[in-house]
N, C-alpha and C positions, 0 to 999 in steps of 0.2 A: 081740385087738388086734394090728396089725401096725405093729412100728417102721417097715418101709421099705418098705409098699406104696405110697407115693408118690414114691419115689424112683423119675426117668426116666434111661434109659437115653441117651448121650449118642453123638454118633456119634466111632468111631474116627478118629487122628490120618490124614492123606490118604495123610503120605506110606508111613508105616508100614504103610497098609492096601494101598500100590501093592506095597509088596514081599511082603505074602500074597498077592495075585494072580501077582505072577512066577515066586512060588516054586511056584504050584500049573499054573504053566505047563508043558506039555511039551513044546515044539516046543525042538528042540535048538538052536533058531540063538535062542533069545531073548538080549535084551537089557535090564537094568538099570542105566537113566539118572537114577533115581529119587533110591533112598538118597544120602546125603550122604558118603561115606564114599569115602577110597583106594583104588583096587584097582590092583593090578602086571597085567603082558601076561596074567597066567594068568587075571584076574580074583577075585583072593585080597585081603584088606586084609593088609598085610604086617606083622611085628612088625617095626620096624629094627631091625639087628644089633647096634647100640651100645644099644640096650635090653636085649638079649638078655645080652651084657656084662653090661651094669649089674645086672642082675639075678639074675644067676651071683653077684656080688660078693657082694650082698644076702643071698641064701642062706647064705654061708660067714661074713659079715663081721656083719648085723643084731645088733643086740643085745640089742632089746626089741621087744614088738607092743603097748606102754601106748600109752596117748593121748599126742597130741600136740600137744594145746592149739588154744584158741580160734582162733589166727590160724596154726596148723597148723607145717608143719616148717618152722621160723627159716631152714636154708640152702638151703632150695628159696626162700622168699620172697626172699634175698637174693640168689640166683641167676636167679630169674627178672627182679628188677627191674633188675639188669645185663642180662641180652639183651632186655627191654623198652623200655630208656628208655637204654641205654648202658654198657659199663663204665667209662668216665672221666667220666659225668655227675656237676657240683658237686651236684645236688640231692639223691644218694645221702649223700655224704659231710658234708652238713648237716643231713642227719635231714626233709626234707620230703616223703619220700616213702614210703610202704609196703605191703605187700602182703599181703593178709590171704587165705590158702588157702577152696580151695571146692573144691563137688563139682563139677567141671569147668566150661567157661565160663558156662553154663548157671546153675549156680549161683550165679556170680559175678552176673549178673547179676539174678535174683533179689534177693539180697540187694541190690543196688544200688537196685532199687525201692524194699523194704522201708525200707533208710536215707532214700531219698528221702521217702516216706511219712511217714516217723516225724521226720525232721528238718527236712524243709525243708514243711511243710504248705503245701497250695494250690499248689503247682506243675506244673506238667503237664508230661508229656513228648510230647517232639516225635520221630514216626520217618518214613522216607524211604519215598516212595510209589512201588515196593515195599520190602518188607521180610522176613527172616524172620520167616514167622506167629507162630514164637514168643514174640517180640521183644512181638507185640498182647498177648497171652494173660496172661504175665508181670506185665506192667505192669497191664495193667486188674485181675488178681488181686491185685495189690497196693497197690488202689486209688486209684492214679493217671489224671488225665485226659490220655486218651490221644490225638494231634491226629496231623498228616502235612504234607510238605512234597511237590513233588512232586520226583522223581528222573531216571525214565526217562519221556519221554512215549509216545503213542499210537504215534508214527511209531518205535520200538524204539531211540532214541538217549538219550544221556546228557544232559539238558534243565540246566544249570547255572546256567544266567541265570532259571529258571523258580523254581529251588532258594534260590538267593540273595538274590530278590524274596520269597519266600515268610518266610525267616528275619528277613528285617526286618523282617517284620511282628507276630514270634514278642514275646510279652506280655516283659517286661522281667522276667529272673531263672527263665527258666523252660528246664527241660533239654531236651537237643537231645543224640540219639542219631547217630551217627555212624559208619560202617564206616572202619576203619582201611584196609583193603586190601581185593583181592578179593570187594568187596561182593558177597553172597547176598541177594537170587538171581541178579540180573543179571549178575556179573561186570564192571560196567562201573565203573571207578575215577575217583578225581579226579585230575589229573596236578597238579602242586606248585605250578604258579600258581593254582589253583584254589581249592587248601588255602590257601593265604594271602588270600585274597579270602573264604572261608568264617570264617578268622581274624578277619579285620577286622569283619564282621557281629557275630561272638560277641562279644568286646570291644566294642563299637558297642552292642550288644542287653544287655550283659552277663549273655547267658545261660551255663548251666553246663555243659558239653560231657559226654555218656558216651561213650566212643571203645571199640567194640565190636572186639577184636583176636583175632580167632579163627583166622586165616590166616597167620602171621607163615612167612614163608620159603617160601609157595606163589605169591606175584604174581610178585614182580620180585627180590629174595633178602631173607635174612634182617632183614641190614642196612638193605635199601632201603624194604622196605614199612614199618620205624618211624619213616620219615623224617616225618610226619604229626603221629604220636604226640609224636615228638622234640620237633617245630616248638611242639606245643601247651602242653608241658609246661614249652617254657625261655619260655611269652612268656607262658602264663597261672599267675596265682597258684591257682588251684583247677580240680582236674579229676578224672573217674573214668575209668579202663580198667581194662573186664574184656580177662582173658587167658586163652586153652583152650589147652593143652599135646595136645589130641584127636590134630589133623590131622598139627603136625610132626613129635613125638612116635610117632605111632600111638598114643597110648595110649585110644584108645577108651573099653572099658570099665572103665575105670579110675580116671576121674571125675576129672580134674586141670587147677585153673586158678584163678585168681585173684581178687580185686579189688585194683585198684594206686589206692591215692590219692596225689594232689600236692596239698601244702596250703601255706598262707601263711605257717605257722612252726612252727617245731618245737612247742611246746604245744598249737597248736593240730589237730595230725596223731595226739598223744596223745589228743585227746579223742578225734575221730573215731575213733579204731581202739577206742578201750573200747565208742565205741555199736555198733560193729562186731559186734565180740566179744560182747557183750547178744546183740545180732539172731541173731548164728549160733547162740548158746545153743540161742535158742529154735526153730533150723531143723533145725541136723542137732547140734546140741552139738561135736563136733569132726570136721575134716575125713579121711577114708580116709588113711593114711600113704602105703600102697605107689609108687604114681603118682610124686609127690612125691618118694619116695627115690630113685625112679631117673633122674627130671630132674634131681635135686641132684645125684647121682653123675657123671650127662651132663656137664653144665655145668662140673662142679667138678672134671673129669678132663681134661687139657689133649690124651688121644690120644682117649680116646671122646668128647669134642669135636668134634675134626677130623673122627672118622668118623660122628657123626650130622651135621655140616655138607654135608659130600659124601652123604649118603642122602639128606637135605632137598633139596640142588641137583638129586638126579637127578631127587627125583619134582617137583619143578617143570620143569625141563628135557621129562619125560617126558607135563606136562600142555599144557606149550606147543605140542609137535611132534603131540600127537593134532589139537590147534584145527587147526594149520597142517593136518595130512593128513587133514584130514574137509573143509574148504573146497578142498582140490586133489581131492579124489576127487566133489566135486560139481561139479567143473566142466565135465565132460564131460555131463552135463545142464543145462549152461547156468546156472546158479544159483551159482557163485563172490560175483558180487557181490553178489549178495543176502542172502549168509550171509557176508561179510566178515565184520560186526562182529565174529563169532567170533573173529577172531586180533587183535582190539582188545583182548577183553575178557579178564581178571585171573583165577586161581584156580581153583576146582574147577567151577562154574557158570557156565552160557552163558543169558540171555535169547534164546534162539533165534528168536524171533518166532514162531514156530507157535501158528497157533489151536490151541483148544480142541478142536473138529470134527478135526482134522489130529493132534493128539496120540491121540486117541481110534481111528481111523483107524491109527496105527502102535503102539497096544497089539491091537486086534481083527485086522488083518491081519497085520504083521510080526511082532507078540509084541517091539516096542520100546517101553520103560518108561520114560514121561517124567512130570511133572508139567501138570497139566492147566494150568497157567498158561504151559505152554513152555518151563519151565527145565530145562534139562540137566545134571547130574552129567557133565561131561566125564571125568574122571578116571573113570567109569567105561566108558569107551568101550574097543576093542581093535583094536590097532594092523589085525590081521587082518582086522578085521571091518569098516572102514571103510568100503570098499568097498558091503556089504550096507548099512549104514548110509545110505551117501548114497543108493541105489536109491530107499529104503524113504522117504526125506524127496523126491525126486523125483516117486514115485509120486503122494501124500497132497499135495501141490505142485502138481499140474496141475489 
């Protein structure tokens, strides 16, 4: 007898599998637009240097490698829900809000299903038509009924009156996922009239917001991209955001991020964080420390502060000026305005518009690495290479 001869093999994740095909590329001008990830001019994902810091400290200063509990390291939670939600937010200093560590955003949101699941039954959650595939995956695993609103339409624009109409219609009490910032995969955001009109729906629907913050310090700056988050937290009594510490951080592999609840009173934030603490038991028992200590040492250090502020400003700065110099270097083949939206859109990804057929087309002939949906890892573009860049989307373009 065999346990697992009926066990089928399932096919590999796309994007993951885009980067075994790059890697077994040898044409030396390749390009990976794929993975999700930071790279500098050299095309490296960088550690920032106020990590590097913090983690020198770590070495000499750690005191222990025990656990560190259900709701994971206390001053990273309280350091984070300071650069989430504010450091002079009343919400902190009245106990309505907290932050329960995870294995990076990813996790966060996981468990956010889970709670969902286990707490609020019969609810379904609502995601933006597109979305990170993961986002589907997650949620249907965690056996939530899983719907869509739409976001971007056909014609490659930000459809908001399409979005708006669709949440009114959204069943009464039911969750509605949210990009805080530089929506994945699109890049296309909602500018702050927008959010307030999304506001009034919620409130209106009284549905339960998850406000997905994976981006914080890559749109518009640290500050400004929580302006959303802010809005929802001082006008709703109940909300969830997950937070990844991934992209501003670097910390990658390192698994570090959150879930942030705001609740309607202090006892009632008690209860929620013990169903928490149950759930994570039974997911990972307690969260990786490392990650963690060195965002609290960041945060909690007023010069390594400063200098992970300014690493964070350049690599947004440095994501903004590739969009600008990939729409200037196509415009000598006539195609600037066609690929506008580029320098509209927020973050590390660009909805590029490029078919399927045309992506396909600049992995087989240029060996450029995109996602069969069109979306571009800008942040992995090079300054150098712009130029070959725009060629290669001109060419597959005629």
């Amino acid at each position: 007898m065999s346990h697992f001869a009926a066990i089928d093999r399932v096919p590999g994740d796309p994007i993951l599998g885009l980067l075994d095909a790059y890697r077994a590329d040898s044409n030396p001008a390749k390009l990976d637009l794929g993975v999700g990830v930071y790279k500098d001019a050299l095309g490296i994902t960088p550690i920032p240097y106020a990590v590097k810091l913090a983690e020198r400290q770590l070495v000499e200063h750690e005191p222990t490698k025990s656990y560190i509990g259900g709701h994971g390291d206390a001053a990273f939670g309280e350091q984070l829900l300071r650069l989430v939600l504010g450091a002079d937010n009343a919400l902190l200093g009245a106990g309505l809000a907290g932050a329960t560590q995870t294995p990076g955003g990813t996790g966060a949101l996981r468990l956010a299903g889970d709670f969902i699941a286990a707490q609020l039954p019969g609810r379904g959650i609502w995601l933006s038509a597109p979305t990170w595939p993961i986002h589907e995956s997650i949620f249907a695993t965690c056996g939530l009924r899983v719907e869509h609103y739409p976001y971007v339409g056909a014609d490659n624009r930000l459809d908001v009156e399409a979005m708006l109409d669709a949440l009114q219609r959204v069943p009464a009490g039911d969750v509605v996922l949210l990009h805080a910032c530089c929506h994945n995969p699109t890049g296309f955001d909602l500018s702050q009239h927008d959010w307030q009109r999304v506001l009034e729906v919620v409130k209106a629907r009284e549905l339960l917001p998850l406000i997905d913050f994976a981006y914080q310090g890559f749109g518009d700056g640290l500050e400004q991209d929580a302006w959303a988050v802010r809005l929802f937290a001082a006008e709703l009594p109940e909300l969830l955001i997950t937070s990844s510490c991934s992209k501003n951080f670097g910390l990658y592999r390192e698994r570090t991020g959150a879930l942030i609840v705001r609740a309607e009173n202090f006892e009632k934030l008690i209860d929620i964080r013990s169903q928490l603490a149950f759930l994570a038991r039974n997911l990972w028992s307690t969260p990786p420390a490392h990650g963690a200590a060195v965002v609290a040492s960041i945060l909690g250090d007023a010069q390594l502060r400063t200098l992970w502020t300014e690493e964070v400003e350049a690599m947004r700065l440095r994501i903004a000026n590739l969009r600008n110099g990939l729409v200037s270097a196509l415009a000598p083949h006539g195609l600037a305005e066609r690929f506008a939206h580029i320098t509209a859109q927020r973050g590390m990804f660009s909805y590029t518009g490029l078919t399927a057929s045309q992506v396909q087309r600049l992995r087989q002939e240029f060996s450029v690495y995109l996602v069969s949906s069109g979306r571009a890892n800008v942040a992995g573009m090079s300054e150098q290479r712009l130029d070959y860049l725009a060629d290669a989307i001109a060419q597959v373009c005629r």
